[in-house]
C-alpha positions as CSV (number, residue, x, y, z in Angstrom):
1,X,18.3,-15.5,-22.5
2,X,19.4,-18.9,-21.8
3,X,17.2,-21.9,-20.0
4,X,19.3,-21.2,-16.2
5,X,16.7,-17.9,-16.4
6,X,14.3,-20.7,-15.2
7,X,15.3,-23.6,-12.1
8,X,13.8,-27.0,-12.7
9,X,13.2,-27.4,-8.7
10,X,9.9,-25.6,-8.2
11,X,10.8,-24.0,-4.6
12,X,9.2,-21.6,-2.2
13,X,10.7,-19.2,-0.2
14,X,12.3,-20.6,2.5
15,X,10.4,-18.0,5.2
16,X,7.4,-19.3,3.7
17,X,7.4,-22.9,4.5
18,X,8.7,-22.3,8.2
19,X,5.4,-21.7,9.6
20,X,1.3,-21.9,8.5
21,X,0.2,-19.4,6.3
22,X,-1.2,-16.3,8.1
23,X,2.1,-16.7,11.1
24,X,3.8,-14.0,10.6
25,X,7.9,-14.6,10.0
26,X,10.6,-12.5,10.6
27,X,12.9,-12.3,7.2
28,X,15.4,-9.6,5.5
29,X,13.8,-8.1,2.7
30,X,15.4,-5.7,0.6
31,X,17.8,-4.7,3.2
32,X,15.0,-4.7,6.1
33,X,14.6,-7.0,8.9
34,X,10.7,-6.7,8.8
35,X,7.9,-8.9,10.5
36,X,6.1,-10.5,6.8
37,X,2.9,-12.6,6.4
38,X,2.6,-14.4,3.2
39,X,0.1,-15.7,0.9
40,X,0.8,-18.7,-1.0
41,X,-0.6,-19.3,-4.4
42,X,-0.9,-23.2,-4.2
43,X,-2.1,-23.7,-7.8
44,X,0.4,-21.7,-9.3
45,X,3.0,-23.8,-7.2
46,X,1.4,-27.0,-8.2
47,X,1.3,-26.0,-12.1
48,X,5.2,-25.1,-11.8
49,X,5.7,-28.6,-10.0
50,X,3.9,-30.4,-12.1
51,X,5.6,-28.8,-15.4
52,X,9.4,-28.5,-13.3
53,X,9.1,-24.9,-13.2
54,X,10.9,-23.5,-10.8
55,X,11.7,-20.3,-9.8
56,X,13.2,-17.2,-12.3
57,X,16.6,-16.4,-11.1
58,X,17.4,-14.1,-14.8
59,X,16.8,-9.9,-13.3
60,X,16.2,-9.7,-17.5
61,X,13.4,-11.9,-17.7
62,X,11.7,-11.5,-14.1
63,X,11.7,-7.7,-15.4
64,X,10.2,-8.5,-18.7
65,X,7.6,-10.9,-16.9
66,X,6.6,-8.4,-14.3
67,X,5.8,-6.2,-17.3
68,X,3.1,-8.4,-18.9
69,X,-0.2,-9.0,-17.7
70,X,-0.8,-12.6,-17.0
71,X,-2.7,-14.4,-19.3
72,X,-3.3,-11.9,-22.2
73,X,-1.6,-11.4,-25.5
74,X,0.0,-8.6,-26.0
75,X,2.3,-7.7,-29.1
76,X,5.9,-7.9,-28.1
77,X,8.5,-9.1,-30.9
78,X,11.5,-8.3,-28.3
79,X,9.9,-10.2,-25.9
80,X,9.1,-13.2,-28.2
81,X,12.9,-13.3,-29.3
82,X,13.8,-12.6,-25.9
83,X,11.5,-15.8,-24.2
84,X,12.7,-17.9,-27.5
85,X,14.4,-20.5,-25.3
86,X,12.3,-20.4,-21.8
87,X,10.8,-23.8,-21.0
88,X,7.3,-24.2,-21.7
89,X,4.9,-22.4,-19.1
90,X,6.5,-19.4,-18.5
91,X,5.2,-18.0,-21.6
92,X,3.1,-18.8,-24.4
93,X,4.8,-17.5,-28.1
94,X,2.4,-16.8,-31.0
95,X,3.3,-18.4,-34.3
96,X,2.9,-14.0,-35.8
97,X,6.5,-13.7,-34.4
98,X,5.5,-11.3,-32.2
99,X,2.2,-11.8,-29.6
100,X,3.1,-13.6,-26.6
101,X,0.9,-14.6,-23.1
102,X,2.4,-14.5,-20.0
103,X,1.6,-17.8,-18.0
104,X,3.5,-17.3,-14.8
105,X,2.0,-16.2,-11.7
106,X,3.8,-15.1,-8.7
107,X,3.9,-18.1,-6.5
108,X,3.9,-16.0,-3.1
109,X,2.3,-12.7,-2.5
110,X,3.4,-10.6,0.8
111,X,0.6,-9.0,1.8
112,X,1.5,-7.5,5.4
113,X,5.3,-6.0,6.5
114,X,6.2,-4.7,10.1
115,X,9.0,-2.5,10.2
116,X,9.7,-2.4,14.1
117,X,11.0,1.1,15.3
118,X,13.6,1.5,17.7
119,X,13.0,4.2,20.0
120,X,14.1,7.6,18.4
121,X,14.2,5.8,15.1
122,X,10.3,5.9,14.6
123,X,10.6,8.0,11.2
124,X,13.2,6.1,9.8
125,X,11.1,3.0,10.4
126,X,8.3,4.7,8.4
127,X,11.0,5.0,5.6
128,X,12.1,1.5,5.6
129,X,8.4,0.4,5.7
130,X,7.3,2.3,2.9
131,X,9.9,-0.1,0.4
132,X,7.0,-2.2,0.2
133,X,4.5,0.0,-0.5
134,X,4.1,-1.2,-4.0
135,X,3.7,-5.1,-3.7
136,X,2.0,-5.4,-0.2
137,X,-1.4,-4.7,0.8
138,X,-0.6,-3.1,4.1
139,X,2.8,-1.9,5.6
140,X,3.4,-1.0,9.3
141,X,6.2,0.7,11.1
142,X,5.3,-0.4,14.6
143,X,6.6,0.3,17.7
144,X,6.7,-0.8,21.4
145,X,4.2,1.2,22.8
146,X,3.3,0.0,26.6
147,X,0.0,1.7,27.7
148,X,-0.4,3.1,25.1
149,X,-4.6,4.1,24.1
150,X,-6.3,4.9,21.4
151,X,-6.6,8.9,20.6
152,X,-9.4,10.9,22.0
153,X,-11.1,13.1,19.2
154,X,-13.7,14.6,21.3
155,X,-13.8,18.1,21.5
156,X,-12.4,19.6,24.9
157,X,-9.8,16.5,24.4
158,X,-6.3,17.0,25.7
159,X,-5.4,14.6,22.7
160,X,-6.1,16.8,20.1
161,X,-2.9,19.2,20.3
162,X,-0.9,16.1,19.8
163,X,-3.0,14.1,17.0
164,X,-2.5,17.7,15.5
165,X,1.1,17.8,16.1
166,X,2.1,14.4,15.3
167,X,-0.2,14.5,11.9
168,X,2.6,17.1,10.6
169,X,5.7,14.7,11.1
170,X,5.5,12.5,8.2
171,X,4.7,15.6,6.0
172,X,8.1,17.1,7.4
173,X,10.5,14.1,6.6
174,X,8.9,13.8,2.7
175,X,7.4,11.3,0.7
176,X,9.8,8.4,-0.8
177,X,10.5,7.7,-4.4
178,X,7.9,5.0,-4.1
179,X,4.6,3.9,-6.2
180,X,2.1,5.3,-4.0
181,X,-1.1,7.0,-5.0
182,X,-0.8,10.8,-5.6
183,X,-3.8,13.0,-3.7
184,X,-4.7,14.0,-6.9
185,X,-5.7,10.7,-7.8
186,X,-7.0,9.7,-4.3
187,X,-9.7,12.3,-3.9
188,X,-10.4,12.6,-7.8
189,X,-14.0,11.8,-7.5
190,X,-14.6,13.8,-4.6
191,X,-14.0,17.4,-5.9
192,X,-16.4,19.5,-8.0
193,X,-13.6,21.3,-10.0
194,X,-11.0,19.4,-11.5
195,X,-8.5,22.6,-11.4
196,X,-9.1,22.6,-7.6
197,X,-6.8,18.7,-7.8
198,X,-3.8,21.6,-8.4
199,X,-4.1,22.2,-4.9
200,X,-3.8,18.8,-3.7
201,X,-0.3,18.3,-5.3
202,X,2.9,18.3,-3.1
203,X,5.7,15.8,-2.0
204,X,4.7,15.2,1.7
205,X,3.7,12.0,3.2
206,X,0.1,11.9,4.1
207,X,-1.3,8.9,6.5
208,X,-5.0,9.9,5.2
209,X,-6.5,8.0,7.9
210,X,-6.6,9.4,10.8
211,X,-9.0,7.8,12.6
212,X,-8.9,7.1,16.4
213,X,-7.9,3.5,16.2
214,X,-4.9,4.1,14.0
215,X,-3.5,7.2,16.3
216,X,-1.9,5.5,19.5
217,X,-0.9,7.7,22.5
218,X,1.5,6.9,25.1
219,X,2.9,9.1,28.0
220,X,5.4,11.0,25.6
221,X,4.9,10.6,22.6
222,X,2.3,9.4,19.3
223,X,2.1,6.3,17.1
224,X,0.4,6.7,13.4
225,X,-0.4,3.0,12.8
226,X,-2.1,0.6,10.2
227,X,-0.9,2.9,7.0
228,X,-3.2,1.2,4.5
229,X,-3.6,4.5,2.5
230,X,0.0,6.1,2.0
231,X,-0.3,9.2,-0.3
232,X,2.1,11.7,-1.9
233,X,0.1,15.3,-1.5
234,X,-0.2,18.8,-0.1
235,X,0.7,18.8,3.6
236,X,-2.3,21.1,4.4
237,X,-5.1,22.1,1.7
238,X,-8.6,23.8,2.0
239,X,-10.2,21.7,-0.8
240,X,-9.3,18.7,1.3
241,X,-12.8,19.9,3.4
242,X,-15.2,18.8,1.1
243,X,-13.5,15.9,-0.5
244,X,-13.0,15.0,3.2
245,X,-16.9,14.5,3.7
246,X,-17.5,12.9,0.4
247,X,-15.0,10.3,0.8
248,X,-16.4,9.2,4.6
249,X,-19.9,9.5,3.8
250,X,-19.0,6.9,1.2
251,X,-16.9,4.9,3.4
252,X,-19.7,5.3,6.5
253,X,-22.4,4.1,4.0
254,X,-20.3,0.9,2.6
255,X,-19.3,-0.1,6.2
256,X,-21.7,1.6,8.6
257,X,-19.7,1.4,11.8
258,X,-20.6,3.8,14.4
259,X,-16.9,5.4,14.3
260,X,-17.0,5.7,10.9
261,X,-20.7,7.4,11.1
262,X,-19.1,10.0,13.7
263,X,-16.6,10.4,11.3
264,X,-18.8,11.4,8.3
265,X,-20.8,13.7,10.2
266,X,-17.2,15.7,11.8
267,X,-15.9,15.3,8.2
268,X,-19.5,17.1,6.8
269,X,-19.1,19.6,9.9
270,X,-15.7,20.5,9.2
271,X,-16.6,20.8,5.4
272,X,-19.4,23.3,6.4
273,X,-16.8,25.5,8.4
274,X,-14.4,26.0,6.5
275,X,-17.2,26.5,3.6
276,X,-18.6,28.7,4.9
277,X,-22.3,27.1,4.5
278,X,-25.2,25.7,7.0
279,X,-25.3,22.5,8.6
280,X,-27.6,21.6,5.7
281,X,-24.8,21.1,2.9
282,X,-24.9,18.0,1.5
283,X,-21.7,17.0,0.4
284,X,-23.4,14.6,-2.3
């Protein structure tokens, strides 16, 4: 690789100097026009300025770098040939030939994308939004959604028919080729017999938070929202019952809201049910 893998003009991203930090920007990213809010990591971009780091423009070495963990030595000869002639502070080569520590940081992380859906186009939206999946901490595909309320989970609701309803269409349309966590993984810790994680493999789309804030209904229609938890999974499993009421008592008893309480105890009802047990299980 040759020293233009590296600029000497230590630069941001142009979206990310337009505004505060925390404003969220509109900008095309990888083919998307998507609503972004950025994080900038000021002493990285300080250490670049003051070493004339600027940003890596080389696909071969911004691979290679993404594959190191920063600031541990791994063993790597084609790396350490490969990084031979990279300007100090992008990596640090051992005098072996063949350990080498990455020193880079990502200057900017993108935390949040919006994917704004056009009317009829809300599950393509939740395709485009899912690209970013595996380097933001939240992705959205949001819609307009004038007077629209939050979901009803009582149980003589009208809502529930179309919570139910709207909870199979990103099952139907598949989950995308995309780094997010399998169910198997999710609900790991949450199941007494590992051969019963068999039945939480599939290739649908699971939201796997349904609860009442993130389900918006307007006049005609339903809007999944804030999908901080995107799974690959079963669309519909049994086993999901009791994993169900593990998972919210533990998120009831680290964050004891009173929605979250409600839905422990429906989740430990529901477990029950289907269980076929008393009240008195204690999904512990």
């Amino acid at each position: 690789m040759h020293r233009s893998a590296v600029t000497s003009s230590p630069a941001l991203p142009a979206f990310a100097l337009r505004g505060e930090l925390g404003v969220p920007v509109g900008v095309m990213i990888l083919g998307v026009r998507v609503t972004a809010y950025a994080v900038v990591n000021m002493v990285e971009h300080r250490r670049r300025e003051a070493a004339g780091i600027g940003a890596v423009i080389h696909p071969g070495l911004l691979d290679r770098l993404m594959d190191l963990p920063v600031g541990v030595s791994v063993t790597d000869p084609v790396v350490w040939a490969e990084t031979a002639d990279q300007p100090a502070g992008v990596v640090e080569r051992g005098e072996d030939g063949s350990s080498v520590t990455r020193r880079l940081e990502s200057p900017l992380a993108i935390t949040d994308v919006v994917v704004n859906a056009a009317a009829g186009q809300e599950l393509r939206a939740v395709q485009d939004a899912s690209l970013f999946a595996g380097f933001t901490r939240r992705w959205v595909a949001a819609a307009r959604a004038r007077g629209a309320r939050h979901a009803d989970y009582r149980p003589d609701s009208p809502d529930l028919p179309r919570v139910v309803a709207a909870m199979y269409q990103p099952a139907a349309i598949g989950c995308p080729e995309l780094p997010v966590k399998q169910a198997q993984q999710r609900w790991a810790a949450y199941v007494d017999c590992k051969a019963d994680l068999d039945l939480l493999d599939g290739d649908a789309l699971l939201h796997t938070d349904f609860n009442p804030l993130n389900v918006l209904l307007g006049s005609d229609r339903v809007w999944l929202v804030d999908w901080a938890w995107p799974t690959r999974g079963a669309a519909f499993i049994d086993v999901f019952a009791l994993a169900s009421a593990r998972l919210y008592k533990e998120i009831a008893g680290s964050d004891p809201q009173p929605f979250k309480q409600r839905l422990a105890a429906a989740a430990h009802q529901w477990a029950c049910h289907r269980l076929g047990t008393s009240s008195s299980l204690s999904p512990d």
